[in-house]
N, C-alpha and C positions, 0 to 999 in steps of 0.2 A: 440609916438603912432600914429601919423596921416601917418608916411611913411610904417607903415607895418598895418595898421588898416583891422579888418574883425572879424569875430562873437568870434575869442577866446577873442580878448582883448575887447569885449563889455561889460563885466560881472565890468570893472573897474569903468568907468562911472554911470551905474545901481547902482552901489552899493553903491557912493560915492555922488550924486546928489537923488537916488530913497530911498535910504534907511537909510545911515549917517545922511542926512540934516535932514530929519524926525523924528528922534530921540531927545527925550523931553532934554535932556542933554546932553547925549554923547554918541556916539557906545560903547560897551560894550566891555570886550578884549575878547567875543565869535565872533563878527565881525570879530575884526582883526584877530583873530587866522583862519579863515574862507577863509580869503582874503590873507592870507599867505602861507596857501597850496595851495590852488588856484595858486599865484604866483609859487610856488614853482612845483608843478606838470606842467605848463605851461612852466617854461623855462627846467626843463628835456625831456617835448615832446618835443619841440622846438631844442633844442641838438640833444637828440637821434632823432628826422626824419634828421639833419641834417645830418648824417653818410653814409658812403657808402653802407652799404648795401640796404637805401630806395633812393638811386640814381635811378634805376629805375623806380622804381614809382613816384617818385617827377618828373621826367624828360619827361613821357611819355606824348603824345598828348592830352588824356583822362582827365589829371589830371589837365593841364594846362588849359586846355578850362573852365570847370566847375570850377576852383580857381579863372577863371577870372569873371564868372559869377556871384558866391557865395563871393566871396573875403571872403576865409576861414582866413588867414592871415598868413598860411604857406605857406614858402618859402624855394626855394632848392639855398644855396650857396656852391660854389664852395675853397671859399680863407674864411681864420679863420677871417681876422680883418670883414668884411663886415655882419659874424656871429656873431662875439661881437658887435656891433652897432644895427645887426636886436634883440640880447636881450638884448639889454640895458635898454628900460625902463622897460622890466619886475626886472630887477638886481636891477634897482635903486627903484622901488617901495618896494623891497625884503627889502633892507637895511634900507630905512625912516622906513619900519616895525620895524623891528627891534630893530632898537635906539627907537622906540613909544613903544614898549616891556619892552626897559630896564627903560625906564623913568617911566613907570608905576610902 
């Protein structure tokens, strides 16, 4: 998270430090389930802006300058492996869900 970090992946830390910890026993599975589509709608934008069609947008001057400002934490890649790595930890937070789903 810290090489692609910017306000999508901040809702991770808030949640997990702001509101988890605080909890008198234990997050409820409405948390997780919360934080799972979360994830899950995160790495489908994260894919789909990845396509060519938002090639121009991602690439243009406009967008670049103000992502550099704001550090949204989308990024335009070019080659798939550098694409699997920019969503990796959203994948792997997806999957520790997951297994905390079935274990439940």
């Amino acid at each position: 998270m810290y090489m692609n970090a910017g306000f999508i992946s901040l809702p991770y830390p808030i949640a997990v430090f702001g509101w988890a910890i605080l909890e008198e026993r234990r997050p409820g599975s409405k948390f997780w389930a919360g934080i799972r589509i979360y994830s899950v709608c995160l790495v489908t934008l994260k894919f789909l802006l990845n396509l060519d069609f938002f090639d121009p947008f991602l690439s243009s001057d406009g967008f670049t300058k103000y992502s550099a400002y704001l550090k949204t934490g989308i990024y335009n890649f070019e080659d798939l492996p550098n694409l699997i790595f920019y969503m990796l930890p959203e994948i792997g937070i997806l999957c520790f869900l997951m297994l905390h789903e079935i274990k439940l």
